[in-house]
N, C-alpha and C positions, 0 to 999 in steps of 0.2 A: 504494500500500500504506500500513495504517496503522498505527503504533504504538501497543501498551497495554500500560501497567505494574501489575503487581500484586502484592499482598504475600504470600508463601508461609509458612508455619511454616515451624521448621527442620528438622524430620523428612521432610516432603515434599520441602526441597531437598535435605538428604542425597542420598534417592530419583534428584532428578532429576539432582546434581552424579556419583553412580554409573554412569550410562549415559554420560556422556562419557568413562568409559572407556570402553564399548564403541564410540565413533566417532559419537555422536549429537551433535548441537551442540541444544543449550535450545532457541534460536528452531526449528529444525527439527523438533524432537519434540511441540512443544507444539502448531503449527503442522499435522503431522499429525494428530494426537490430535481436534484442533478438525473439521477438514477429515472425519473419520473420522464425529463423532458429529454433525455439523451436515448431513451430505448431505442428508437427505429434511426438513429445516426449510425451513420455508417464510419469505423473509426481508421484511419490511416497507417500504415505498419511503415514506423522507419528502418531503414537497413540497422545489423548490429555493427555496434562497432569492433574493431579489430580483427573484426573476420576476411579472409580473401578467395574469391572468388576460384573457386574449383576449375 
């Protein structure tokens, strides 16, 4: 798994700092949300690195 950090206005975190009261943890909602609207993307495979071509 990997980590990304980014910067929110503060109205938005209000928004997102509100739902922990209902029991939502940040990385969990945000995490869904993504998962929700990324389903049918289609995602890109970069080459590995340090590998050579056979």
């Amino acid at each position: 798994m990997k980590t990304i950090v980014i910067s929110l206005p503060d109205p938005l975190k209000a928004k997102l700092d509100a739902l922990r009261a209902q029991g939502y943890t940040l990385n969990g909602y945000v995490r869904a949300v993504l998962e929700r609207e990324l389903t049918d993307t289609p995602t890109a495979r970069r080459p590995r690195k340090g590998r050579r071509a056979a």
